[in-house]
LUMPA-344399 format. One record per residue (C-alpha): x, y, z. Coordinates in Angstrom, 1 decimal. Example, Ala and Ser with C-alpha at 12.3 -4.5 7.8 and 13.67 -1.06 7.14 Angstrom:
! residues 2
REC        X        Y        Z
REC     12.3     -4.5      7.8
REC     13.7     -1.1      7.1
! end
This chain:
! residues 657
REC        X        Y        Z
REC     78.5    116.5     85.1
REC     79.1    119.3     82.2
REC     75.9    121.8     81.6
REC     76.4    124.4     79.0
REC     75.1    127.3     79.9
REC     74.5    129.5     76.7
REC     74.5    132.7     78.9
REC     75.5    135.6     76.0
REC     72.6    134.6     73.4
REC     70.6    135.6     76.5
REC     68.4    138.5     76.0
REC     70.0    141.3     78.2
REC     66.7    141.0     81.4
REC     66.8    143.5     83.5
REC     68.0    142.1     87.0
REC     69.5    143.2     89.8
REC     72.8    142.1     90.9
REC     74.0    143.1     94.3
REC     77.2    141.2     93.8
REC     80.0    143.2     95.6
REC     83.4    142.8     96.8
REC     84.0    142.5    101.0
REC     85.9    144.9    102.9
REC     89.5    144.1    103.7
REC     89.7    143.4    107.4
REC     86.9    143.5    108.2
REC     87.1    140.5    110.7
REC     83.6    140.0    112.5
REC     82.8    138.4    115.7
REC     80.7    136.1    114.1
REC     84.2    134.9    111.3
REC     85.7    133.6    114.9
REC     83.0    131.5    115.7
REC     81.5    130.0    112.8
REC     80.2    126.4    113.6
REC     82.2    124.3    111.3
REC     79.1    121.7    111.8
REC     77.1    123.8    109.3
REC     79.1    122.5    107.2
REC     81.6    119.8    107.7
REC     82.2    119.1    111.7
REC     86.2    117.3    110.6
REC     87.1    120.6    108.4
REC     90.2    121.8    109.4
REC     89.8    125.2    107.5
REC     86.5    126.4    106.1
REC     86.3    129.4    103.6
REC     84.1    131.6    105.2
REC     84.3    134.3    102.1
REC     85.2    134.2     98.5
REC     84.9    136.8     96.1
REC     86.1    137.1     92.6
REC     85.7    139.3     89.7
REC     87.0    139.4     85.6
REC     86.8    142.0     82.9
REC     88.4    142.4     79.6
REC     90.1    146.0     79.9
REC     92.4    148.4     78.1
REC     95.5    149.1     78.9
REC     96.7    152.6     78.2
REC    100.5    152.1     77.8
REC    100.2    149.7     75.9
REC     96.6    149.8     74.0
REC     96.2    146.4     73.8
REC     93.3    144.4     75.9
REC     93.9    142.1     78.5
REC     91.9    140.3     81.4
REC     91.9    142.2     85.0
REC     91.7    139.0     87.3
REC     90.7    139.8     91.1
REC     90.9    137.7     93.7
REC     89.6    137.8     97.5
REC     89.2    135.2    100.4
REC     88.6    135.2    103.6
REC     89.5    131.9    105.8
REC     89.0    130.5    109.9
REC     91.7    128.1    110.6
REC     90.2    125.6    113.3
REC     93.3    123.7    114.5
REC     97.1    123.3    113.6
REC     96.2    120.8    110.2
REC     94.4    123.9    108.8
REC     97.9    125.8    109.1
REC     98.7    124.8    105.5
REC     95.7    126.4    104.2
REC     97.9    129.1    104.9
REC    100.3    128.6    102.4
REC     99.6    130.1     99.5
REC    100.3    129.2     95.7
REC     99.4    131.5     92.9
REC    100.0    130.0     89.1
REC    101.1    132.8     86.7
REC    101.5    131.8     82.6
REC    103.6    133.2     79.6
REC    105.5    132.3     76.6
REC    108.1    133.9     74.3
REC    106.7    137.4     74.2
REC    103.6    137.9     76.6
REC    103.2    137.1     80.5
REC    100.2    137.3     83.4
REC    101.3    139.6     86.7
REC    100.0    139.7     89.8
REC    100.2    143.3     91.8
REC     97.8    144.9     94.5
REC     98.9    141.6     96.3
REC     98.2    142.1    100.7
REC     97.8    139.5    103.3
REC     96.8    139.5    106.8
REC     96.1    136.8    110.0
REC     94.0    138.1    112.6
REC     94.5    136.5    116.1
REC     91.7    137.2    118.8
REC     93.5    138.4    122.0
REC     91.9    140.1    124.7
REC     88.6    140.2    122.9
REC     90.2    142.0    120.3
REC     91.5    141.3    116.9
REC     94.9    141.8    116.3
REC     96.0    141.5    113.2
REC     99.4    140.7    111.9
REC    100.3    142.0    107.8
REC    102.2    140.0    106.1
REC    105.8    141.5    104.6
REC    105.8    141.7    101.3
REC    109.6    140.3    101.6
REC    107.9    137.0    102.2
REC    106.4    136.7     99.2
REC    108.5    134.7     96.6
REC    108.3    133.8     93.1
REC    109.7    129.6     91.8
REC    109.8    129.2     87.4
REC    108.1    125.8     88.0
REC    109.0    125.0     83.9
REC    109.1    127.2     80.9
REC    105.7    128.6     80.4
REC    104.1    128.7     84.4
REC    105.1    130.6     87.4
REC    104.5    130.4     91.0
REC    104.0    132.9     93.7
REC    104.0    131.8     97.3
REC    103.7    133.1    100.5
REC    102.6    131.9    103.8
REC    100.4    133.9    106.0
REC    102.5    135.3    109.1
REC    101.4    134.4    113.2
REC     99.1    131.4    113.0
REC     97.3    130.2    115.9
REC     94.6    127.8    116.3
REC     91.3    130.2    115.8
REC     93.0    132.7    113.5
REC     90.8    134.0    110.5
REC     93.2    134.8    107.7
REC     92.3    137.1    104.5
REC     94.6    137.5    101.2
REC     93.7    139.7     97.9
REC     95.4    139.9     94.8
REC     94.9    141.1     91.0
REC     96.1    139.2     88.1
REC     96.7    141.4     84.7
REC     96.6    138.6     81.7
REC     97.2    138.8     77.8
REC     95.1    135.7     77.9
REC     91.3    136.2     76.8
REC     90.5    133.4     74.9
REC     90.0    131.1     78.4
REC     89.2    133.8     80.0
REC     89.9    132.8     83.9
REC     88.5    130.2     84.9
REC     86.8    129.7     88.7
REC     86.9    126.9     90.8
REC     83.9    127.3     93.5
REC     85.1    124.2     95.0
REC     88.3    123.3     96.7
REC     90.1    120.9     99.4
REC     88.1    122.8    102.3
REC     84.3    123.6    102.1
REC     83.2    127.1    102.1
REC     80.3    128.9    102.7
REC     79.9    131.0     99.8
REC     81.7    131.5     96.7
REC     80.9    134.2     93.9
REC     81.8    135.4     91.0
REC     81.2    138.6     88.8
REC     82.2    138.5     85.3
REC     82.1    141.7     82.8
REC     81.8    139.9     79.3
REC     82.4    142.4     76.4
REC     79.5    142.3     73.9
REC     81.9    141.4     71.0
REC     83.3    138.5     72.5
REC     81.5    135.3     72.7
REC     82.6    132.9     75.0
REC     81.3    129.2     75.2
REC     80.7    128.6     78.9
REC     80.3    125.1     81.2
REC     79.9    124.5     84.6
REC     81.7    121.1     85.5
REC     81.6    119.0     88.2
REC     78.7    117.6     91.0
REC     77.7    120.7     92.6
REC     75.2    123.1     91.5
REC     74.9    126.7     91.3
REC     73.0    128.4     94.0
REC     72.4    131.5     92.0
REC     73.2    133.1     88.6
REC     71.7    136.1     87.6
REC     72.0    139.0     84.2
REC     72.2    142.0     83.4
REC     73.5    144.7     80.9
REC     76.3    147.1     81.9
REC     76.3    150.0     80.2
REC     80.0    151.3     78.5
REC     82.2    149.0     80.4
REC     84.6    149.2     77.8
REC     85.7    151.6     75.1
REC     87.7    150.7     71.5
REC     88.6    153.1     69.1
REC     86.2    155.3     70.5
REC     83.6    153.5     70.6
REC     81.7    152.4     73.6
REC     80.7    148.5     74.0
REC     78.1    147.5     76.7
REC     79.0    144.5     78.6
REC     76.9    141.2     80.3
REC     77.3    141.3     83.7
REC     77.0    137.7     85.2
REC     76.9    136.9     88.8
REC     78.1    133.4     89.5
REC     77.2    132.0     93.1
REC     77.5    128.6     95.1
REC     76.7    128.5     98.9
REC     77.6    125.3    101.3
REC     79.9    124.0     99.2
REC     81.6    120.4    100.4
REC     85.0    120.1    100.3
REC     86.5    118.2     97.4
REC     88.4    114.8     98.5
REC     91.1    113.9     96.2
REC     91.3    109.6     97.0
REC     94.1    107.8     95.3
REC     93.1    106.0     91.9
REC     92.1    109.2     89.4
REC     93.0    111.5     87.3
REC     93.3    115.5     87.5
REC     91.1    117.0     89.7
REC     90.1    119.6     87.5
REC     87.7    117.2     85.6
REC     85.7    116.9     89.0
REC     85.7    119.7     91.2
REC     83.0    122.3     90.5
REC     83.8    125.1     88.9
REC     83.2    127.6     86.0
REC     85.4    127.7     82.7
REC     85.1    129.8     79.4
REC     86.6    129.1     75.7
REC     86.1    132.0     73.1
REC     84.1    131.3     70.5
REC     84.2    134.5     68.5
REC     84.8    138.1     68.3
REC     82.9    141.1     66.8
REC     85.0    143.1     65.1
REC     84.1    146.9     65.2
REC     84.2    147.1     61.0
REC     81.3    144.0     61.2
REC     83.5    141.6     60.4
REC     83.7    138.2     62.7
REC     86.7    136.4     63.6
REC     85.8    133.0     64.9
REC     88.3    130.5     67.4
REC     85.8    127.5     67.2
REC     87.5    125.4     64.8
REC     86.4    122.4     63.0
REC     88.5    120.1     63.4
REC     89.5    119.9     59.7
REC     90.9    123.3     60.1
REC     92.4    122.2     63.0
REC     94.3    119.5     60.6
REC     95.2    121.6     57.7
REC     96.6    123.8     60.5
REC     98.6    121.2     61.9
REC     99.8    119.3     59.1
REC    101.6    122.7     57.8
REC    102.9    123.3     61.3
REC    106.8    124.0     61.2
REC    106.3    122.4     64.5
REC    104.5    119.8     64.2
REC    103.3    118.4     60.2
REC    106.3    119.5     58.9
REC    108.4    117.6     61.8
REC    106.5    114.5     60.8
REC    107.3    114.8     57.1
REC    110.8    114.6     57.9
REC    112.1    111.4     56.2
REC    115.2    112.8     55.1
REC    116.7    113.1     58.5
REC    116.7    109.6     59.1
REC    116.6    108.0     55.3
REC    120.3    106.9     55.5
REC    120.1    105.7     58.8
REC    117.2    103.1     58.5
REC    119.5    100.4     57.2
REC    121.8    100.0     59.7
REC    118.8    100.5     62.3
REC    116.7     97.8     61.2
REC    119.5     95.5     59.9
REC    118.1     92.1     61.0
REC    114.7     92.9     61.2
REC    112.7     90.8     59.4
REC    108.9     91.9     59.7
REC    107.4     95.1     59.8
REC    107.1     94.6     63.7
REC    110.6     93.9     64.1
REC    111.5     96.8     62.1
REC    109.1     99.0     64.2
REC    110.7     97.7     67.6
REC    114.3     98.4     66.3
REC    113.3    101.9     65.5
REC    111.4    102.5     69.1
REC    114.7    101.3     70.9
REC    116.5    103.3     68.5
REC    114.8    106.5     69.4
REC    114.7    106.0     73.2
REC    119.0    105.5     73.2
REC    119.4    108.7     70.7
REC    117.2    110.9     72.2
REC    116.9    111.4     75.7
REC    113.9    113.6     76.8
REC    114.8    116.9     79.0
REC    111.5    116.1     80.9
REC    109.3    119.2     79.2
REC    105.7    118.0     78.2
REC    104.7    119.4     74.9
REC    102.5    118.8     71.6
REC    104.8    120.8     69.2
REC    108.7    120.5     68.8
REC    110.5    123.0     70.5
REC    112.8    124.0     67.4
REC    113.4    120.6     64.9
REC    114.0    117.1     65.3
REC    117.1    116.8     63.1
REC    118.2    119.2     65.7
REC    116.5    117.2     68.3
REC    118.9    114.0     66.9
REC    122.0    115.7     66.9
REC    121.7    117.0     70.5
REC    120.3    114.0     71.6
REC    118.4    115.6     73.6
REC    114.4    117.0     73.4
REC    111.3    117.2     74.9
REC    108.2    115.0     74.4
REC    107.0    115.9     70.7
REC    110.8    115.9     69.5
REC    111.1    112.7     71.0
REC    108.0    111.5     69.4
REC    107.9    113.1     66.0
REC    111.4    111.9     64.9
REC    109.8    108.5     65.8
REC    107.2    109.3     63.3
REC    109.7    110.1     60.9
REC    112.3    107.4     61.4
REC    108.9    104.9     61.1
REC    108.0    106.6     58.0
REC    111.1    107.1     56.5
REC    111.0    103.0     56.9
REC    107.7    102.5     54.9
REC    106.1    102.1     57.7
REC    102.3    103.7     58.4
REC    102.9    106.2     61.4
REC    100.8    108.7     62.9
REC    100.7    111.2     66.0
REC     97.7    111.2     68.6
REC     98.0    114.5     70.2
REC     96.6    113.7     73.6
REC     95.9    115.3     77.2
REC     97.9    113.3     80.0
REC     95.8    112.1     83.4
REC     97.5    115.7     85.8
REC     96.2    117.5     83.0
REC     92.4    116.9     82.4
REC     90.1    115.9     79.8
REC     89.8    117.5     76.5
REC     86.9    119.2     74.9
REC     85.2    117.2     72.9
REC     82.7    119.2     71.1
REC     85.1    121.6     69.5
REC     88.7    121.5     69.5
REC     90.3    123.4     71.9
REC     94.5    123.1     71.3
REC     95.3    124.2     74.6
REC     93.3    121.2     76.1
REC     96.2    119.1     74.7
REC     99.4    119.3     76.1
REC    101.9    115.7     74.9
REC    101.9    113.7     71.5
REC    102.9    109.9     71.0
REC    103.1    108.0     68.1
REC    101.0    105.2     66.2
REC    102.2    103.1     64.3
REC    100.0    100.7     61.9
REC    101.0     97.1     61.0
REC     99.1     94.5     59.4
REC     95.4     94.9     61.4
REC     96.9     95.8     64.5
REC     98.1     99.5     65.7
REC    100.8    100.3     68.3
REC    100.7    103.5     70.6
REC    104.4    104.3     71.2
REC    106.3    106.8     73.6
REC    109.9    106.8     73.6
REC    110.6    109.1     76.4
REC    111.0    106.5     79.1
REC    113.5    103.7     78.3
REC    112.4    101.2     80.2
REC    108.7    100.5     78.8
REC    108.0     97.9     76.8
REC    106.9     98.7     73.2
REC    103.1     98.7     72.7
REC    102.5    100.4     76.3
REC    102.2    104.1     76.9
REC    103.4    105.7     80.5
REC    100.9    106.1     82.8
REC    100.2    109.6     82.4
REC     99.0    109.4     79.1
REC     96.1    106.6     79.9
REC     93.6    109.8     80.0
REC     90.3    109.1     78.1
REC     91.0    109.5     74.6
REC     93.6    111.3     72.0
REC     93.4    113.0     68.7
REC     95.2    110.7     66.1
REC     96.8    113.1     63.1
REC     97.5    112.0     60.0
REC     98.6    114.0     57.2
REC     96.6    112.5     54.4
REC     93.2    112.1     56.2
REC     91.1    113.3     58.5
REC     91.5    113.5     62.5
REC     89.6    110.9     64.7
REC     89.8    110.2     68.6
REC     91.3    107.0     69.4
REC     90.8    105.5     73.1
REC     93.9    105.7     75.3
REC     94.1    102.4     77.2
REC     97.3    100.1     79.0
REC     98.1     97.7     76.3
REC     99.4     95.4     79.3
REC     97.7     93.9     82.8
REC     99.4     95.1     85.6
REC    100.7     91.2     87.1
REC    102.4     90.5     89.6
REC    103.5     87.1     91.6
REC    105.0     86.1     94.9
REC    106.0     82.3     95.2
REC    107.4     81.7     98.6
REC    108.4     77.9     99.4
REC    110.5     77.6    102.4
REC    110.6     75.7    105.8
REC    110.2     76.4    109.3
REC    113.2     75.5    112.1
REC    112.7     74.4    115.3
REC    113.6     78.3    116.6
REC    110.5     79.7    115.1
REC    112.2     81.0    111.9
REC    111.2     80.5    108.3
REC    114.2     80.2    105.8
REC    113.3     79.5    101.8
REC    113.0     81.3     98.5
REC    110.9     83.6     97.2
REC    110.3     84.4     93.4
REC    108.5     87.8     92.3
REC    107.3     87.9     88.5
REC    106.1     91.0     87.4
REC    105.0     92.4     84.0
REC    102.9     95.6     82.8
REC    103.6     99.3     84.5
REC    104.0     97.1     88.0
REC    107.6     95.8     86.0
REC    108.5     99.1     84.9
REC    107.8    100.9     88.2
REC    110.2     98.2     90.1
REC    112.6     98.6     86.7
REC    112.8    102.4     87.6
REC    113.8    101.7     91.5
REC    116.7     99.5     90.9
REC    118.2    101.4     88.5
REC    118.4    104.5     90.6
REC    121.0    102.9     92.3
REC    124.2    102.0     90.9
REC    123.8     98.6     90.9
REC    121.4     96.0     91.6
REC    123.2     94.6     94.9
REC    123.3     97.9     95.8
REC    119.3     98.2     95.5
REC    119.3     94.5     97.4
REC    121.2     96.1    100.3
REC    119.3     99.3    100.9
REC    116.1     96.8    100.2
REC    117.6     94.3    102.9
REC    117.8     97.2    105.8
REC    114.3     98.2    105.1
REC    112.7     95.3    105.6
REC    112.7     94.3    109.5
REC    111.7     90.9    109.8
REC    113.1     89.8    106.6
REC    116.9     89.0    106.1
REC    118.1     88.3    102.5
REC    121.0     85.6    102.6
REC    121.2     85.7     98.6
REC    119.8     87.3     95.2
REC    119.4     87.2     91.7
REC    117.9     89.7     89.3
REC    116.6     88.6     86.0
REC    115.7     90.4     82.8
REC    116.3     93.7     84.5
REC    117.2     95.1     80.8
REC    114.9     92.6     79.4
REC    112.4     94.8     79.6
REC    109.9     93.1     76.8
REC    109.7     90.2     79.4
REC    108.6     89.5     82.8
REC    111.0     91.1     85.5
REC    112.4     88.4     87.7
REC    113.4     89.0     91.0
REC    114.7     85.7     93.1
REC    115.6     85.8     96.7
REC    117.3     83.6     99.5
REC    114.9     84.7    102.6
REC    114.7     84.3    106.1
REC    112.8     85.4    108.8
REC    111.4     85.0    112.5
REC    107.7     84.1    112.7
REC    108.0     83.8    116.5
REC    110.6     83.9    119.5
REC    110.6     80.1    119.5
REC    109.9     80.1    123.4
REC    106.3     78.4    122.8
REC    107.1     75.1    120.5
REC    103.8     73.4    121.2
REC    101.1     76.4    120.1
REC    101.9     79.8    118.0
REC    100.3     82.1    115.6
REC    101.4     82.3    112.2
REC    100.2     85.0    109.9
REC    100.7     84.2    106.4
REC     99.8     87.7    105.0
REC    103.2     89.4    105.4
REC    103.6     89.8    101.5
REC    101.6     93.1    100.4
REC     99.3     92.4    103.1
REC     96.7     94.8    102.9
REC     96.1     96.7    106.0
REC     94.3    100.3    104.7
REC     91.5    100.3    103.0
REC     92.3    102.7     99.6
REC     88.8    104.0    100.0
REC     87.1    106.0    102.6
REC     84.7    108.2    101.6
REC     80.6    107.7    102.4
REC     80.2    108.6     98.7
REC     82.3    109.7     95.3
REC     81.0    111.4     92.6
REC     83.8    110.8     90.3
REC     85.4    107.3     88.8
REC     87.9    105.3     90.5
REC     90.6    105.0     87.3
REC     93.1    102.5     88.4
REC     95.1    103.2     84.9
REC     95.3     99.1     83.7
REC     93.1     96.5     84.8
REC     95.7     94.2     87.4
REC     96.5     90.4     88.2
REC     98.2     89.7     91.5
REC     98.9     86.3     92.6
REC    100.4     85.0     96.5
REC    101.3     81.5     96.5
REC    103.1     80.7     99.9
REC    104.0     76.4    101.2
REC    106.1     76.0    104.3
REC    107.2     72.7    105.5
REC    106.8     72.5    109.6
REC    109.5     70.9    111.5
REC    106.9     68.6    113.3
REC    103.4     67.4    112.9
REC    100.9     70.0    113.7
REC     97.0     70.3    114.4
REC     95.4     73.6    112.8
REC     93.4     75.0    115.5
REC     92.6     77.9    113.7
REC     93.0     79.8    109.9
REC     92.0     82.7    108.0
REC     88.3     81.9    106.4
REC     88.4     80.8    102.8
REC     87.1     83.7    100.5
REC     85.6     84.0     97.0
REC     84.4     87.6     96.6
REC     83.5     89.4     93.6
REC     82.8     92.8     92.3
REC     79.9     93.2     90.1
REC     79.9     93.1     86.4
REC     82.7     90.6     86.2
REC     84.9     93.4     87.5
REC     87.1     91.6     89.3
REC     87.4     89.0     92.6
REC     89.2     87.8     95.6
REC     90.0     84.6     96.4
REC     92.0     83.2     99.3
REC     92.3     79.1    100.1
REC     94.8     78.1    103.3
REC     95.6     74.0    104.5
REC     97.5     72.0    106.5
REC     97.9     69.1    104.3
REC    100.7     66.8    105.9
REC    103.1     68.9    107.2
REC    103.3     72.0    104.8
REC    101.1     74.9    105.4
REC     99.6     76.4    102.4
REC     98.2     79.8    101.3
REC     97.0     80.8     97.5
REC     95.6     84.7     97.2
REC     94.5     86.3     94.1
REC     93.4     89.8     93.9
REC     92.4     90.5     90.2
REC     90.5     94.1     89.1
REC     89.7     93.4     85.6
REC     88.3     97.0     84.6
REC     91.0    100.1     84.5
REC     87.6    102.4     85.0
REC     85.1    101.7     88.0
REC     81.8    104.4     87.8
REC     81.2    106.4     91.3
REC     78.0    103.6     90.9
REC     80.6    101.1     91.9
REC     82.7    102.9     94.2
REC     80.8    101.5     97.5
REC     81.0     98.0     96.6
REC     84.8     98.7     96.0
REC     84.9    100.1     99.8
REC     82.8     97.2    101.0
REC     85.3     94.0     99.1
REC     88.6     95.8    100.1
REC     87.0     95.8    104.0
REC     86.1     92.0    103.7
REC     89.8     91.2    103.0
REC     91.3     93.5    105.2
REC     89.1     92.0    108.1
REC     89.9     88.8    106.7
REC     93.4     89.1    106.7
REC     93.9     89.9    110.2
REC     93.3     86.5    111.5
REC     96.0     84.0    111.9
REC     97.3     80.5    112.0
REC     97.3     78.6    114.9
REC     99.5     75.6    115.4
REC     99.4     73.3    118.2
REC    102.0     70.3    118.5
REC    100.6     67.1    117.7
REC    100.9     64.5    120.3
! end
């Protein structure tokens, strides 16, 4: 849920605030035994106190402004899996010239011994800084002495050039806490555009004016002073199947609008997005990078020699690109210097990758653009206004005939047409240099299918020897392409494969269309394996679910308030027939099944026989959306339970007489 709150066209009311910072250390009584059933009786760790607070000050060295960030939290740790609430992490920013800094920083656990605290302060040798890439930087520490009971308290402040997102505040976390709050000090000059995301709501917010918080060339500003407050706050459960986080939890984020200048005049960040594409279009990084024919003009021959449609032409160029350029793994929407550069090193990140694609497809008469887009760890982008630093990768498109093509060249081993993974997040900004912007959807051009054909026969000693056949297409393909080829060879991957499976043995192998990679991935085996000791001939079970048999239910929660986003829709398909030594009666089977979700959304079917002497099983498992709403997420729960209890009954055989 997004709700704007316009908070600084607010007329200035005159309320009182009591917000306040806590003492450090001051450890109550009452912090040692807070019922965790208030809140959550299975928390591990519950935030028992969290207080924050942001201005826009001066600083005198230097006379510039920049954003005084502090941070306080106070923490009971319940058992030893609430230890790595303990560990702390601290995300610091910069780029070429300008960098945040975190100082002021103390830590402390406090153990009750004796009917006393004792507290132990952390050494400031512990804390520890890790470049985690180019522009972000961590600072860890881990709070010293932990016992089961302790209450531990941390404090920091954060100096940052940054004021155009001002900082933003998550009130909800992995843990619940019982209150969070915030106090902001909000220049009058500077606007900001302000939205609460995610389920919860605030408990409180309340206004008023602060008098001369802040001076400039002598002259004194009054500021809005907004108190931000959330009490019994859940924790937030990350589940498998979605994308960032940061789209769901609740929390409080700011994007400057405009600024006041003191001579009157008004300098305003909200864009339209058609300055947004005069901007980028004369971009050294980015337009300019697109426009750059030239580089690959003499080349195109010899690159598309052969080719003879547009979409053949387009295909040599995309496996052109992915052998010449190999991507250093950095994310990015603008070039990091220039792609002829980019080409000669052979090396780039993510937009030279992508933009000499663009190039090398224009400089072939072909119709290419870039979609500037947002990848799935990153979060959604704004779509009211454009906000650049929402975006954070670029792909290509290219347009033939009536169809388009969304193309990333960065990973070798996916088939042209489909986009990794982490770029199937909502919707991207297509740029085009001749005409206007638009948002294009960001879907898997592929199903996710996958097949298992098992035919085989059963010995006399209880074992099962045959052959079994995998097919696989779509991101399922490219994932199992990655695996192998982190080995050195395929027999190689076979052999590690072979000693970690324990009741199969693989006799033999062959590996098709491994570099193939526009077709199906086929993966052929030689199997055996022991169903049972072979000391019962007459009666024995016989599960026929040991291929992806599904044992955990991927869903667990009583409720979710955000979507489960599988990525593509899927197609998985179990065909298993075994030939019995014997004639046998079929005393017992798994139940038939024909299950659906709702809205066509996808289904389960399961059919087992005896016919003869060859026992049969055909499974299908189909999810034919990418997206399921939080609406759907129960009935998701309740079909994946109806397999799994489905799939725990067995065959059983008995010896004909």
């Amino acid at each position: 849920m997004n709700k704007t709150l316009a908070i600084l066209s607010l007329l200035f009311l005159s309320l009182t605030t009591h917000a306040q910072d806590f003492k450090f250390g001051a450890i109550t009584y009452d912090d040692y035994q807070f019922d965790r059933k208030k809140l959550d009786s299975n928390a591990n760790a519950i935030v028992l106190k969290e207080f924050g607070t942001a201005s826009i000050q001066r600083d005198d060295n230097t006379g510039s402004l920049e954003l005084i960030f502090e941070h306080h939290v106070k923490i009971k740790i319940y058992n030893k899996e609430g230890f790595k609430e303990a560990n702390i992490i601290i995300p610091t920013y910069k780029d070429e010239s300008r960098e945040e800094t975190i100082d002021d920083l103390k830590a402390s656990t406090f153990n009750y011994i004796n009917n006393n605290f004792v507290e132990t302060v952390m050494d400031k040798k512990a804390i520890f800084t890790e470049n985690r890439s180019k522009y972000t930087r961590l600072t860890k520490f881990t709070l010293p002495n932990l016992k089961e009971g302790a209450v531990i308290e941390y404090s920091y402040r954060l100096k940052s050039p940054n004021l155009f997102n001002f900082k933003t505040w998550e009130f909800q976390s992995n843990i619940p806490k019982v209150i969070s709050e915030y106090l902001v000090y909000i220049p009058g000059i500077y606007n900001y555009n302000v939205s609460l995301r995610g389920f919860q709501k605030l408990t409180d917010q309340k206004v008023e004016l602060s008098k001369e918080c802040l001076r400039l060339s002598g002259v004194a500003i009054d500021c809005s002073k907004i108190n931000y407050m959330m009490k019994d706050i859940p924790a937030f459960i990350e589940e498998d199947n979605m994308t960032a986080p940061s789209n769901f939890k609740s929390a409080i984020y700011f994007e400057l609008s405009d600024v006041q200048n003191l001579n009157g005049a008004k300098t305003s960040y909200t864009k339209t997005w058609k300055d947004i594409d005069y901007e980028l279009s004369s971009y050294k990084t980015l337009g300019d990078q697109m426009k750059r024919k030239d580089v690959f003009k003499d080349l195109i021959p010899e690159i598309t020699k052969g080719s003879t449609t547009d979409l053949d032409k387009a295909r040599s160029i995309y496996n052109y690109i992915k052998k010449q350029i190999k991507w250093n793994n950095y994310y990015g929407k603008y070039s990091e210097d220039n792609i002829k550069k980019a080409l000669e090193n052979r090396s780039g990140n993510v937009a030279d990758v992508n933009l000499s694609l663009i190039a090398a497809l224009s400089a072939a008469g072909l119709d290419a653009e870039a979609v500037i887009l947002s990848t799935r760890d990153n979060g959604t982008v704004n779509k009211l206004y454009p906000v650049m630093s929402d975006f954070n990768y670029l792909v290509a498109k290219v347009n033939i005939a009536d169809k388009s093509y969304l193309l990333d060249a960065t990973e070798p081993l996916l088939p042209f047409g489909l986009l990794p993974l982490r770029c199937i997040n909502d919707q991207g900004r297509v740029i085009n240099l001749k005409k206007p912007s638009y948002w294009i959807d960001l879907k898997a051009s592929q199903k996710n299918t996958t097949s298992y054909i098992l035919t085989g026969k059963m010995t006399t000693d209880g074992k099962i020897i045959g052959t079994l056949t995998t097919n696989t297409m779509g991101y399922a393909a490219y994932g199992k392409r990655k695996e192998i080829l982190r080995y050195n060879s395929p027999d190689e991957y076979v052999e590690k494969l072979d000693e970690r499976l324990t009741r199969i043995k693989i006799l033999d192998h062959q590996i098709s269309n491994l570099d193939s990679i526009e077709n199906s991935l086929i993966e052929k085996y030689e199997v055996e394996f022991t169903i049972n000791d072979g000391t019962n001939k007459d009666q024995f079970y016989f599960s026929p679910f040991f291929i992806n048999n599904i044992s955990k239910n991927p869903f667990n929660l009583n409720e979710r308030t955000y979507p489960v986003d599988l990525g593509a829709a899927s197609d998985e398909r179990i065909i298993i027939n075994v030939l019995l030594p014997e004639k046998y009666q079929l005393l017992e089977k798994p139940k038939d099944m024909a299950i659906a979700l709702p809205n066509a959304g996808g289904k389960y079917l399961l059919q087992t026989s005896l016919n003869e002497n060859t026992i049969s099983m055909s499974q299908i498992l189909q999810f034919n959306n990418a997206i399921y709403p939080p609406e759907e997420y129960l009935y998701l729960k309740e079909f994946y339970s109806k397999i799994i209890q489905n799939q725990k009954t067995e065959f059983l055989l008995k010896k004909a007489n």
